[in-house]
C-alpha atoms as a printed R data frame, in Angstrom:
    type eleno elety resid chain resno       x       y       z
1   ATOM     1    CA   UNK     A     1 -37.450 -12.058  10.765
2   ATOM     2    CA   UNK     A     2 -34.747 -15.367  10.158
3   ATOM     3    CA   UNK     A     3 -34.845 -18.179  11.815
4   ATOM     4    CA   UNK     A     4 -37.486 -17.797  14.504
5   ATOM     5    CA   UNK     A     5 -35.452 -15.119  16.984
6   ATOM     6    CA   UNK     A     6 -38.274 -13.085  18.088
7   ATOM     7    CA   UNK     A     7 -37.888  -9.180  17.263
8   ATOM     8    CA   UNK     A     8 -38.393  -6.630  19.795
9   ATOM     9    CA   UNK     A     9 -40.110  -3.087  18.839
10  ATOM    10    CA   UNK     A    10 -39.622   0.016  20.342
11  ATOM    11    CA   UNK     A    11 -40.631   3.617  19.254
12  ATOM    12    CA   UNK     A    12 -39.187   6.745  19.307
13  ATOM    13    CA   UNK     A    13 -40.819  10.049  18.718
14  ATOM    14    CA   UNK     A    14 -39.970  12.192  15.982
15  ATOM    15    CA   UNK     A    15 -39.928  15.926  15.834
16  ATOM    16    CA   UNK     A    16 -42.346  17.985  13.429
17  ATOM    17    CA   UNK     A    17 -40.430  17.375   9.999
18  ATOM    18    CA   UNK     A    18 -41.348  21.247   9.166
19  ATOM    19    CA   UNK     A    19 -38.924  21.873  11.625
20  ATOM    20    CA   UNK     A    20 -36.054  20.333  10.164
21  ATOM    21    CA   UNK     A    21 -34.094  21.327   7.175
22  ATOM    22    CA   UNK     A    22 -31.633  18.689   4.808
23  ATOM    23    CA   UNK     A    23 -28.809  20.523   2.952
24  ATOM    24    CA   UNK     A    24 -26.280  18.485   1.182
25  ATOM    25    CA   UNK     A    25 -22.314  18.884   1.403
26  ATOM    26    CA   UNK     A    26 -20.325  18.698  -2.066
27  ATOM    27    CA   UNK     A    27 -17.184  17.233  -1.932
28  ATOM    28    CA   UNK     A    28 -14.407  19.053  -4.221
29  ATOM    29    CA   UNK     A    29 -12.115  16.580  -6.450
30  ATOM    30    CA   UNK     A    30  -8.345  16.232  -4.844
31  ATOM    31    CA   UNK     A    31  -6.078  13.387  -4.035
32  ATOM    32    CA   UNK     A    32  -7.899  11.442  -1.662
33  ATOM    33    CA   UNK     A    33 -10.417   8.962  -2.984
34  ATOM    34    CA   UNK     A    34 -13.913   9.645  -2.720
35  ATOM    35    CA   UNK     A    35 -15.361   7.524  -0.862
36  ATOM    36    CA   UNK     A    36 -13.090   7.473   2.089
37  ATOM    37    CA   UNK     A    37 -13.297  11.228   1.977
38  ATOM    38    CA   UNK     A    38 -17.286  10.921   2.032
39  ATOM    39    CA   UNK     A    39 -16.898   8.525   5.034
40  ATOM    40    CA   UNK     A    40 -14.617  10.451   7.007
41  ATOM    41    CA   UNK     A    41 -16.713  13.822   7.036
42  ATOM    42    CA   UNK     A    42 -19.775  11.738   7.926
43  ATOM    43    CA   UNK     A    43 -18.312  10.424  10.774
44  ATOM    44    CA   UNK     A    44 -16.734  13.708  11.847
45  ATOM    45    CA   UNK     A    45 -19.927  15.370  11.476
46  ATOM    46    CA   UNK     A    46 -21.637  13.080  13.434
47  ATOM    47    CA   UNK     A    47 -18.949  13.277  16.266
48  ATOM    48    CA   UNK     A    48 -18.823  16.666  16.340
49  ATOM    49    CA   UNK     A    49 -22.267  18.126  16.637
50  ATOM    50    CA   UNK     A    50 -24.695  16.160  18.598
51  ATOM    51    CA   UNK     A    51 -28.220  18.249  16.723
52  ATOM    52    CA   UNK     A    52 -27.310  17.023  13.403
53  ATOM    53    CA   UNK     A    53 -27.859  13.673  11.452
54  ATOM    54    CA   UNK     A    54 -26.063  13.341   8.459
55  ATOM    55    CA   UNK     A    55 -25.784   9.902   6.259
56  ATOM    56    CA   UNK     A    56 -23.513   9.416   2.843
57  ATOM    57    CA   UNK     A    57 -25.057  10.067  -0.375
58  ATOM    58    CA   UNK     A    58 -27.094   7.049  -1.477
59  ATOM    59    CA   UNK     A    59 -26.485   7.786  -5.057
60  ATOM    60    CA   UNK     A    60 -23.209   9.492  -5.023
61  ATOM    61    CA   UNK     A    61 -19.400   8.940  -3.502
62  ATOM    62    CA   UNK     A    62 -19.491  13.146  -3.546
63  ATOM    63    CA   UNK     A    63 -22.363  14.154  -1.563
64  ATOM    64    CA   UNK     A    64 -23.168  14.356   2.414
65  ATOM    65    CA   UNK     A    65 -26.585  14.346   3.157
66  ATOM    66    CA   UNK     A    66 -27.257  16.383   6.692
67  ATOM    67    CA   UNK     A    67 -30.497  17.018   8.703
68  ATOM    68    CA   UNK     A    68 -30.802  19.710  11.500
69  ATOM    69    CA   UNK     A    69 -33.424  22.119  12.666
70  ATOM    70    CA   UNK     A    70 -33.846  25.158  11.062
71  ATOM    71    CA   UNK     A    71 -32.145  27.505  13.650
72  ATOM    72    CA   UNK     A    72 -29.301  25.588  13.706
73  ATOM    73    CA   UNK     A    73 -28.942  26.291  10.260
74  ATOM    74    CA   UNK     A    74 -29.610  29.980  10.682
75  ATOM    75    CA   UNK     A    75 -26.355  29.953  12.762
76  ATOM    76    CA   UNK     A    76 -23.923  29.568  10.278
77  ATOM    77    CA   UNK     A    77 -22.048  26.224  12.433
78  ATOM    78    CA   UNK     A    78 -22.633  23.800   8.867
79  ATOM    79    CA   UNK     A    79 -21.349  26.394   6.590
80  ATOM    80    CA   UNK     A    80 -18.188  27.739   8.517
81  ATOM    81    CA   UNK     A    81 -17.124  23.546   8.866
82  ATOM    82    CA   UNK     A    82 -17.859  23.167   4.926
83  ATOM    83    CA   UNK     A    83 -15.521  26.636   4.233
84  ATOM    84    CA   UNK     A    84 -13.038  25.135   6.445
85  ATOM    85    CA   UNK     A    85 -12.994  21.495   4.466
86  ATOM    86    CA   UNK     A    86 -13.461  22.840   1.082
87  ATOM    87    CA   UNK     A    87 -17.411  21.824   0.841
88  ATOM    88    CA   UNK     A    88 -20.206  23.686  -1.228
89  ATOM    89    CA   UNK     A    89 -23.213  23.553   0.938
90  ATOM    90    CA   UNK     A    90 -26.545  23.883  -0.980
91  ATOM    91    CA   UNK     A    91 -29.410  25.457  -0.299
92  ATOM    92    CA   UNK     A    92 -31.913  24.275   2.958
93  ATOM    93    CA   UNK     A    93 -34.333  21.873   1.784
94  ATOM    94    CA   UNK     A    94 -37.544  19.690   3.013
95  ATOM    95    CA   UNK     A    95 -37.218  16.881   5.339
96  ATOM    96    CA   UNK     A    96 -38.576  13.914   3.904
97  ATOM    97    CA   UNK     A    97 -39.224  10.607   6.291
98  ATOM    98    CA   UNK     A    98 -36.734   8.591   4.121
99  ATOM    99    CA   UNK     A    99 -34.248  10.429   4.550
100 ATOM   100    CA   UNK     A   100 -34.683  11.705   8.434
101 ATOM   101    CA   UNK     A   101 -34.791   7.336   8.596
102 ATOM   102    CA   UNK     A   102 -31.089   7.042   6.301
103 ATOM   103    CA   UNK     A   103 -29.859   9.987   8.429
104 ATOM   104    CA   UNK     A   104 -30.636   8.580  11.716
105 ATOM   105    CA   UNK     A   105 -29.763   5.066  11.074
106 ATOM   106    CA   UNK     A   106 -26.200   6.180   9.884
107 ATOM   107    CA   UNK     A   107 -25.513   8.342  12.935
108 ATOM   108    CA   UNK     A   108 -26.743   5.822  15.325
109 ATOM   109    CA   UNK     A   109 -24.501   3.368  14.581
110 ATOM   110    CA   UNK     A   110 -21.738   5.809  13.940
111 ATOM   111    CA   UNK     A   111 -22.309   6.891  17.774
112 ATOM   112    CA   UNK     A   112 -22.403   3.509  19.028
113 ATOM   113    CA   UNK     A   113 -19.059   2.586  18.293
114 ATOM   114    CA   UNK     A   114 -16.911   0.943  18.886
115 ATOM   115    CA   UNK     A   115 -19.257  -0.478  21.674
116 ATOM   116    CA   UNK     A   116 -21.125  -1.781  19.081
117 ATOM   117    CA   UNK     A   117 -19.845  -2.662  15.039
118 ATOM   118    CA   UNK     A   118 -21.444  -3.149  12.052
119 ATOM   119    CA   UNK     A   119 -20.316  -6.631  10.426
120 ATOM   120    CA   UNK     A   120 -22.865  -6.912   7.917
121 ATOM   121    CA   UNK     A   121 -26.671  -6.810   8.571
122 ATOM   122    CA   UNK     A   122 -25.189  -7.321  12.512
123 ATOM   123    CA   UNK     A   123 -24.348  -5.052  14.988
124 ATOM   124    CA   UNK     A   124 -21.710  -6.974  17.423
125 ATOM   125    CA   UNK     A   125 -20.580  -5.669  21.104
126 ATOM   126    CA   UNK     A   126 -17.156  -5.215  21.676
127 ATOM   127    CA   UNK     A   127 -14.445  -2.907  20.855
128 ATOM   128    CA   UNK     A   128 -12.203  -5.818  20.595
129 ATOM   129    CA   UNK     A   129 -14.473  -7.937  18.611
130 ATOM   130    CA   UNK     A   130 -11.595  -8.473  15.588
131 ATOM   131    CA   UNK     A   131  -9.665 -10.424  18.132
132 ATOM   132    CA   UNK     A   132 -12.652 -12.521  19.683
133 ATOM   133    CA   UNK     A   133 -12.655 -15.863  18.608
134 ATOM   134    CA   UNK     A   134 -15.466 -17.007  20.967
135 ATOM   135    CA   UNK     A   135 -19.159 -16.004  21.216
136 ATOM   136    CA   UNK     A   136 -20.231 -12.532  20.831
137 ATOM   137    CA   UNK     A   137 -23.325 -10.971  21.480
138 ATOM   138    CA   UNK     A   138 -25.107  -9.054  18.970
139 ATOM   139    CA   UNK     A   139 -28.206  -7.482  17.138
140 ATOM   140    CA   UNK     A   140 -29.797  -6.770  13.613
141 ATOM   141    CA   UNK     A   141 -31.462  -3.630  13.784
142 ATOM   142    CA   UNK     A   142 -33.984  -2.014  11.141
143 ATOM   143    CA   UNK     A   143 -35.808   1.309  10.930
144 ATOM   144    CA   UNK     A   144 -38.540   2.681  10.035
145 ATOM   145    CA   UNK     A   145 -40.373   6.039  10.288
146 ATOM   146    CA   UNK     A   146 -44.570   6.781  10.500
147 ATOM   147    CA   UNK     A   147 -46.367   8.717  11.465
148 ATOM   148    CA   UNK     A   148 -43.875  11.034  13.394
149 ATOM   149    CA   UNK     A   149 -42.649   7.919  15.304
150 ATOM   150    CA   UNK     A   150 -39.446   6.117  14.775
151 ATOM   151    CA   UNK     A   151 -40.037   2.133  15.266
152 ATOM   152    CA   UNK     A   152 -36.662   0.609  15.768
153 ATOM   153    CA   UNK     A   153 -37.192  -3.126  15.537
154 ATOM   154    CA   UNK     A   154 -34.190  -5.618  17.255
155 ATOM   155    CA   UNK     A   155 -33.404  -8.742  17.018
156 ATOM   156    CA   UNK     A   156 -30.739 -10.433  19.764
157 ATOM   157    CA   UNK     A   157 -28.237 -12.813  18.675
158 ATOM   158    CA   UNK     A   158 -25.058 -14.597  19.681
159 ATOM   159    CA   UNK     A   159 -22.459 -15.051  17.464
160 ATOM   160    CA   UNK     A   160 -18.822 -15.945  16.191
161 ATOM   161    CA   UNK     A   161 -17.136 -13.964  13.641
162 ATOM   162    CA   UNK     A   162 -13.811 -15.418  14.664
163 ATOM   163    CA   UNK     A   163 -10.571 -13.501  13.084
164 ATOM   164    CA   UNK     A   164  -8.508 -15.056  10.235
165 ATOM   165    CA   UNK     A   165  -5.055 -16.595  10.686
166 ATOM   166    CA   UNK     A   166  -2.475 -17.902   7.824
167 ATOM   167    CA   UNK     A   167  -3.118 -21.335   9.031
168 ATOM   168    CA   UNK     A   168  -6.725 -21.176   7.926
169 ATOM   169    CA   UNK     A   169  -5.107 -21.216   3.924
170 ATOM   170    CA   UNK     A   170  -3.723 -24.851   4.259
171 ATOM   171    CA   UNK     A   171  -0.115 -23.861   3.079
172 ATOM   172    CA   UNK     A   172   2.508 -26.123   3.135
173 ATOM   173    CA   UNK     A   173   4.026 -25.368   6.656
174 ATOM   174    CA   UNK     A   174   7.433 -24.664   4.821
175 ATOM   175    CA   UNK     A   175   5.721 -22.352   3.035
176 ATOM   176    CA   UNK     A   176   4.108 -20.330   5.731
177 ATOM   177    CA   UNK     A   177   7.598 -20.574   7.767
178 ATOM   178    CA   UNK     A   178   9.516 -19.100   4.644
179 ATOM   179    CA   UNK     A   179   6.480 -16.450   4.398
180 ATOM   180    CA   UNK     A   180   7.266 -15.221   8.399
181 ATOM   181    CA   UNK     A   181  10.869 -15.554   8.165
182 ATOM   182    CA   UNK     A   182  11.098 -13.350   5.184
183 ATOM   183    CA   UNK     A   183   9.699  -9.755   5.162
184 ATOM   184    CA   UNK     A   184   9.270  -9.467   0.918
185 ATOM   185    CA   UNK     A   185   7.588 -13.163   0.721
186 ATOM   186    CA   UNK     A   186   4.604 -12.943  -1.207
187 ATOM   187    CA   UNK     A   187   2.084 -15.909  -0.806
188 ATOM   188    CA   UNK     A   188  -0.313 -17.251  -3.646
189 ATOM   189    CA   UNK     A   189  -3.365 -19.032  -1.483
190 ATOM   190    CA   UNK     A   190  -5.386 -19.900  -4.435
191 ATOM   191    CA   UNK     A   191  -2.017 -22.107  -5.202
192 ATOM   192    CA   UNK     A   192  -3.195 -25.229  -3.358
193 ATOM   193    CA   UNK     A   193  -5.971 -25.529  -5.642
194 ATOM   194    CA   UNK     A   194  -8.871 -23.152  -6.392
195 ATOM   195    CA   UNK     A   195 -10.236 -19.773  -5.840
196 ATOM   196    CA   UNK     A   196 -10.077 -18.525  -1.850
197 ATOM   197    CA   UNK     A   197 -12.922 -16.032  -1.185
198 ATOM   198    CA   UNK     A   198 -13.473 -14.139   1.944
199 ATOM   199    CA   UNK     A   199 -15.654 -11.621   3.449
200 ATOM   200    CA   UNK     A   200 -14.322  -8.146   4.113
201 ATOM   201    CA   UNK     A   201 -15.544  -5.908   6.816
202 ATOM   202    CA   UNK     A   202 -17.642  -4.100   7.635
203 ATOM   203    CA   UNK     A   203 -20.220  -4.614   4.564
204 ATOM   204    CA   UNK     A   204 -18.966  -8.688   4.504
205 ATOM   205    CA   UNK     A   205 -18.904  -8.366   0.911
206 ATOM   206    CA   UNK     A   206 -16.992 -11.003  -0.993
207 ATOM   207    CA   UNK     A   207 -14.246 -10.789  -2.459
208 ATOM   208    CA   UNK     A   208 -11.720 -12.857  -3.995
209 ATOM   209    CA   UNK     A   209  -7.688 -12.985  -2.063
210 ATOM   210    CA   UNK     A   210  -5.066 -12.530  -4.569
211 ATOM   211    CA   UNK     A   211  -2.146 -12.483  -2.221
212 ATOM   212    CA   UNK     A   212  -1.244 -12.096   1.264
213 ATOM   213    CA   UNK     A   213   1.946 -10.525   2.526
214 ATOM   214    CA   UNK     A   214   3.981  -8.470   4.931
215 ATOM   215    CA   UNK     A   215   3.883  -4.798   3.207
216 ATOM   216    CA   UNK     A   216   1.677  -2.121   2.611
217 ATOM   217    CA   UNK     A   217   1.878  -1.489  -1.312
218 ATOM   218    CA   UNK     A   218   4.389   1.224  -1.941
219 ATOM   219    CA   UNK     A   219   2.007   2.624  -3.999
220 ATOM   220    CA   UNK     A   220  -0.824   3.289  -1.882
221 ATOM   221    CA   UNK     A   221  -2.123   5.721   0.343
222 ATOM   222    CA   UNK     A   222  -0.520   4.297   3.319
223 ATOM   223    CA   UNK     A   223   3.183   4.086   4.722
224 ATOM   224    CA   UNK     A   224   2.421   2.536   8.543
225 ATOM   225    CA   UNK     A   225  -0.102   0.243   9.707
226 ATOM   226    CA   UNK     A   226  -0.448   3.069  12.205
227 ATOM   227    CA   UNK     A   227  -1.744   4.718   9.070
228 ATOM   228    CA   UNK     A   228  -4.187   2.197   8.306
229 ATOM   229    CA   UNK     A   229  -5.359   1.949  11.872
230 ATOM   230    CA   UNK     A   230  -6.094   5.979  12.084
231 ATOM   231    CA   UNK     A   231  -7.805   5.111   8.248
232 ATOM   232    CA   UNK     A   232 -10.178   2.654   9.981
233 ATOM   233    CA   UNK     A   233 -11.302   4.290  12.814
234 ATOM   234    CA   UNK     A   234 -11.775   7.221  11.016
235 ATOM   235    CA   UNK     A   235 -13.992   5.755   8.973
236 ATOM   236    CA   UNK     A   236 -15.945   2.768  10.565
237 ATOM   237    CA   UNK     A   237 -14.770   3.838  14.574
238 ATOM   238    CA   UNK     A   238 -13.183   0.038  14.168
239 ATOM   239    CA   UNK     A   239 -10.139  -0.569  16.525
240 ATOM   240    CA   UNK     A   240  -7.785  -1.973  14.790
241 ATOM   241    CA   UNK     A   241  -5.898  -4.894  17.095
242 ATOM   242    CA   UNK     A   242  -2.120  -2.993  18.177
243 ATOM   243    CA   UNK     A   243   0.872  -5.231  16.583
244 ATOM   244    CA   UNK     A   244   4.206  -4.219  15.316
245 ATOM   245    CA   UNK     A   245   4.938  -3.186  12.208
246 ATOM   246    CA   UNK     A   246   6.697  -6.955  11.188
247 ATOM   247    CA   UNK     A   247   3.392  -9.203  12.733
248 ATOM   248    CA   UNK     A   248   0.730  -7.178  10.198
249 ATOM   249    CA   UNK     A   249  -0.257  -9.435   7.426
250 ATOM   250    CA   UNK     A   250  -2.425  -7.722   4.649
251 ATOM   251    CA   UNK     A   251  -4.637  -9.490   1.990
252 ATOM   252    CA   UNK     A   252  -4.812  -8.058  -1.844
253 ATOM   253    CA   UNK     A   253  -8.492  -8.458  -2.811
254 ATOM   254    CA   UNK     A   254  -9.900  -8.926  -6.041
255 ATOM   255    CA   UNK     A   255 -13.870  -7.788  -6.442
256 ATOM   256    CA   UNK     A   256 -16.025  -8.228  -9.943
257 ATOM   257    CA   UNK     A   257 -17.934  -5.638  -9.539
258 ATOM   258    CA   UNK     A   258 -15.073  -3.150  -9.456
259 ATOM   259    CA   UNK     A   259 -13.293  -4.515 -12.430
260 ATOM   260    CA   UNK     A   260  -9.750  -5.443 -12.647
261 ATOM   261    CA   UNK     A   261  -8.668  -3.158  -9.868
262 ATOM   262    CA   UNK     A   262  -6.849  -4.243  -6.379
263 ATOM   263    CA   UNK     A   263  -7.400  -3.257  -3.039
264 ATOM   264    CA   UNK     A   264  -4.203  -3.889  -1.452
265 ATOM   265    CA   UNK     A   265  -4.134  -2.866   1.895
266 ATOM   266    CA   UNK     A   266  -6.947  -4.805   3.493
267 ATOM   267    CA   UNK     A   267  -5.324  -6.204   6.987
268 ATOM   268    CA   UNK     A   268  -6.112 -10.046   7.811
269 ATOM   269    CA   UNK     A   269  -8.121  -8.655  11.449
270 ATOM   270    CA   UNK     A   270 -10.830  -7.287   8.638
271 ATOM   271    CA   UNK     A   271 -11.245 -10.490   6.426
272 ATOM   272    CA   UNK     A   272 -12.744 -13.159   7.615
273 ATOM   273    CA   UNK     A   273 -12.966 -16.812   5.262
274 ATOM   274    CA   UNK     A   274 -16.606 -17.662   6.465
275 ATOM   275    CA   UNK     A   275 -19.800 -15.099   7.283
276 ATOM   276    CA   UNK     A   276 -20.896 -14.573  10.910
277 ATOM   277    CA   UNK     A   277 -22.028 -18.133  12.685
278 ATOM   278    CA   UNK     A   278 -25.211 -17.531  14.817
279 ATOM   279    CA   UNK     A   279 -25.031 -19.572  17.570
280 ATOM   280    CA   UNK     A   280 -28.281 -21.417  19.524
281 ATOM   281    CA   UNK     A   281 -28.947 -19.619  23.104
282 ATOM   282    CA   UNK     A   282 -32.111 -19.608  25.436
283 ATOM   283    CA   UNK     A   283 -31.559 -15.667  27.198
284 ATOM   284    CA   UNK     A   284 -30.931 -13.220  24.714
285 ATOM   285    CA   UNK     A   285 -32.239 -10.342  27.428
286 ATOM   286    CA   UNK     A   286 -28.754  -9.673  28.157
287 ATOM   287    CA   UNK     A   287 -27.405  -8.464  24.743
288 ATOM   288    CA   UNK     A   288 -30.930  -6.933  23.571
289 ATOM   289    CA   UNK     A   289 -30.690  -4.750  27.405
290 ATOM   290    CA   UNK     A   290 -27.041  -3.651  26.511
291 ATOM   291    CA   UNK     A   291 -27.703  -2.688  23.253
292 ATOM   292    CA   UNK     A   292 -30.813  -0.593  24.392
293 ATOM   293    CA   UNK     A   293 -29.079   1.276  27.132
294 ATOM   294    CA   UNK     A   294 -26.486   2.190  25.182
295 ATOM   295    CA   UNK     A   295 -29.140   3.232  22.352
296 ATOM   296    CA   UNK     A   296 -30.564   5.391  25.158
297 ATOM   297    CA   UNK     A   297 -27.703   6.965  25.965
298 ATOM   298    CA   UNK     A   298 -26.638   7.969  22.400
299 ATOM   299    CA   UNK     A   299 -30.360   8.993  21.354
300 ATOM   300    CA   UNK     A   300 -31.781  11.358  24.056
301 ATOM   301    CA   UNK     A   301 -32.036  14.039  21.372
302 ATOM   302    CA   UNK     A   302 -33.402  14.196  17.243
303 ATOM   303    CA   UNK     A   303 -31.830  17.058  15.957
304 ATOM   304    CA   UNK     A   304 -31.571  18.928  19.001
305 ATOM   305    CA   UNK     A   305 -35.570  18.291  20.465
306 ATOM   306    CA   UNK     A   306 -35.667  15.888  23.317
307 ATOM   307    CA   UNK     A   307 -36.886  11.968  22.240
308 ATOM   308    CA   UNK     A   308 -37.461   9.418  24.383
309 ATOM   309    CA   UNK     A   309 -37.285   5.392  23.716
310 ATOM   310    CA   UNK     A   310 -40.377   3.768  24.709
311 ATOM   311    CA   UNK     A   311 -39.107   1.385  27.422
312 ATOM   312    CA   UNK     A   312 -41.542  -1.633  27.048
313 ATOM   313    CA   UNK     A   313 -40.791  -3.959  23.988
314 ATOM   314    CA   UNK     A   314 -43.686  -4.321  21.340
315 ATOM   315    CA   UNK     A   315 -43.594  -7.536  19.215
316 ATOM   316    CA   UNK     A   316 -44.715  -8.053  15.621
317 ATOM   317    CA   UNK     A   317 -48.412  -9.870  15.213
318 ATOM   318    CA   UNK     A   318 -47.659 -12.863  12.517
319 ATOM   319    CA   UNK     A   319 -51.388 -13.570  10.956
């Protein structure tokens, strides 16, 4: 628990594991890159059929893990969607707690978008929340499983995650007009002195900008920022703000980890210069009871056998 917001408990009852099967999804090598590809059939899965959990490989770009009961299985639904995506299904394993807990934490936020977005370790309301500059409510959420019980423990917050504009690079203003007047300008921001780092969404990992500017790379996946908005709801359920064509402005990205390669077609509406601000505020009840209706209305259901969300809050004994 950080900085003294109480966290909330609640428990959710968990269907006999021996019940449940986990098969993992291959995914074939072709054009697309991996991980997008990995992202995208988790997402459709999860949007597709409501008695499965599913959750990206934790070890692998390639693999799809899914959890379902048994019958559902039998009835051939996973295997005629993995013949009609090029997939190798394996065989029907055991259910271990871990991974019923990275299966159902995955698909839960997955459902609750874009009502509710993952920005780092938050979860913040809105499907306009890339515009907001104000406060926004929100909530860190972590899960656990024992003892055939789910224990989802929240913690309310209000905060401000306010979107990036060019201004925010302290360019000369003849600079920034040339940059707006010209479609093939190319600006430098680390030019002014230093290295300019920012925080791309939705993991807020850091990265380093390299340059901004008015085109998607002609040699990338993407021709429109239509393209790119399709590409990031597909993937994260974001909503991309709706601009023209000449008012996007995307940010090359430099990360170490990844070595000397660029991501070039990060839009400005997912970087943001400085991590989420949580704000100071007395009634939280409003964002936690938000969050849990919506939780309620998303969850009714573990792989097809009826759960229920306790409905009293439990809170954590500090010795």
């Amino acid at each position: 628990m950080s900085g003294g917001v109480q966290q909330s408990m609640f428990f959710l009852g968990l269907p006999d594991l021996k019940k449940l099967c986990c098969v993992t999804l291959s995914l074939q090598e072709d054009d697309e890159e991996p991980r997008s590809k990995q992202l995208k059939t988790c997402r459709e899965l999860v949007l597709l059929y409501s008695d499965i959990l599913v959750s990206p490989g934790l070890d692998s770009f390639t693999h799809v893990t899914v959890v379902m009961a048994i019958p559902f299985f039998q009835k051939g639904v996973l295997q005629a969607f993995g013949q009609r995506h090029g997939l190798q299904v394996g065989s029907p394993q055991c259910v271990f707690p871990g991974v019923l807990q990275c299966c159902l934490s995955y698909s839960l936020i997955t459902r609750l978008s874009p009502s509710w977005n993952k920005a780092g370790l938050y979860l913040i309301n809105g499907k306009d929340f890339l515009s907001e500059s104000g406060r926004l409510n929100a909530v860190s959420v972590q899960l656990s499983t024992c003892e055939g019980h789910l224990c989802i423990s929240i913690e309310a917050n209000t905060v401000r995650l306010p979107p990036t504009t060019l201004e925010d690079f302290d360019l000369p203003p003849l600079v920034l007009q040339r940059f707006c007047s010209d479609p093939g300008a190319v600006l430098n921001p680390s030019s002014t002195g230093g290295t300019v780092w920012c925080h791309i969404l939705p993991s807020m990992k850091k990265g380093q900008i390299i340059t901004i500017s008015r085109q998607l790379p002609r040699d990338g996946p993407f021709r429109t920022y239509r393209d790119l908005q399709k590409h990031w709801n597909c993937l994260y359920g974001y909503r991309l703000p709706d601009l023209a064509e000449e008012e996007v402005v995307y940010c090359s990205v430099y990360f170490r980890l990844v070595g000397e390669r660029l991501f070039t077609s990060y839009p400005l509406s997912c970087i943001r210069l400085q991590p989420a601000q949580r704000c100071p505020r007395v009634d939280l009840r409003g964002a936690l009871g938000s969050f849990l209706s919506d939780v309620r209305g998303r969850l009714q259901s573990v792989c097809g056998f009826p759960a229920r969300l306790t409905s009293r809050p439990c809170y954590p004994q500090w010795v």
